[in-house]
C-alpha positions as a printed Julia matrix, in Angstrom:
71×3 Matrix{Float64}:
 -14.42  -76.84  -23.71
 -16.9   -76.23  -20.63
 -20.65  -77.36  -21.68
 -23.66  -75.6   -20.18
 -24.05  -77.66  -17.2
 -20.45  -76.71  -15.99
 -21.83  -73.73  -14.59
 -24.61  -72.53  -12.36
 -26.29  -69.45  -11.61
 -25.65  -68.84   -8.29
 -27.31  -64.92   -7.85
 -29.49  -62.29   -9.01
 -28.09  -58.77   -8.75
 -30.4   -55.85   -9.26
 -28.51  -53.01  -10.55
 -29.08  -49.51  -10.77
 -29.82  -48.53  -14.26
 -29.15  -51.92  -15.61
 -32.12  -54.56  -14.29
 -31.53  -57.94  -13.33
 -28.07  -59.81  -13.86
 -27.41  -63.34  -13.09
 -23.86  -64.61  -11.71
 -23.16  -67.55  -13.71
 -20.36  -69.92  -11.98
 -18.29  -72.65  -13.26
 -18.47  -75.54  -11.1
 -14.87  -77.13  -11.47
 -11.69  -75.56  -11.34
 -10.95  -73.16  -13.05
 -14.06  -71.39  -11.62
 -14.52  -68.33  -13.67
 -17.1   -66.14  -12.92
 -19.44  -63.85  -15.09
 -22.33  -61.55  -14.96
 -25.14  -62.15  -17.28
 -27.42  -58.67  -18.74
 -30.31  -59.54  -20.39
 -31.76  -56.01  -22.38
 -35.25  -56.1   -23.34
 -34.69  -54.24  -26.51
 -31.9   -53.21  -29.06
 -31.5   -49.69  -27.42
 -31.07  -50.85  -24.24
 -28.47  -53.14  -25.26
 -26.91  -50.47  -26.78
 -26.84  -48.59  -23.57
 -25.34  -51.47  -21.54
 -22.81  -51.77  -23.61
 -21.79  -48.18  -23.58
 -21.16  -48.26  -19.89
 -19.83  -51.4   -19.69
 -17.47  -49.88  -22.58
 -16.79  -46.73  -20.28
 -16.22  -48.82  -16.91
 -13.66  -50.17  -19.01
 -14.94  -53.82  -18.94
 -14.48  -55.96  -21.83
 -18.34  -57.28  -22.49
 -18.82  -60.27  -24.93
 -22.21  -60.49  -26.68
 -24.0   -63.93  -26.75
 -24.48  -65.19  -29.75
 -28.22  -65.61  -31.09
 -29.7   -63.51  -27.96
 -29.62  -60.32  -27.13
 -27.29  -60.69  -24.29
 -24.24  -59.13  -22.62
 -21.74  -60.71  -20.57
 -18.9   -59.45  -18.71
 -16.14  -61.85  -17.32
């Protein structure tokens, strides 16, 4: 299993709507990519979601923070 320093963020996207997501890279092969959205309250997390959910992206949530990620 990848630990946390197998990866790297590599950008900052600011996008409309949504804030500030970070690309987070793994460093070795396989490199799998994901972006990171970091909602500053329960609501808004609930939003991102939603049109994540619509774009027909399958978001994870990140356990103990009120995160989103989509790989």
């Amino acid at each position: 299993m990848p630990t946390r320093q197998a990866f790297a963020v590599e950008q900052l996207h600011d996008l409309p709507n949504m804030g500030t997501a970070k690309l987070i890279v793994q460093q070795a092969p396989p490199r799998m990519f994901f972006q990171l959205f970091e909602p500053q309250s329960e609501q808004q997390f609930d939003d991102f979601l939603g049109k994540l959910l619509g774009m027909h992206e399958s978001p994870a949530y990140v356990a103990g923070r009120l995160g989103i990620y989509r790989g």
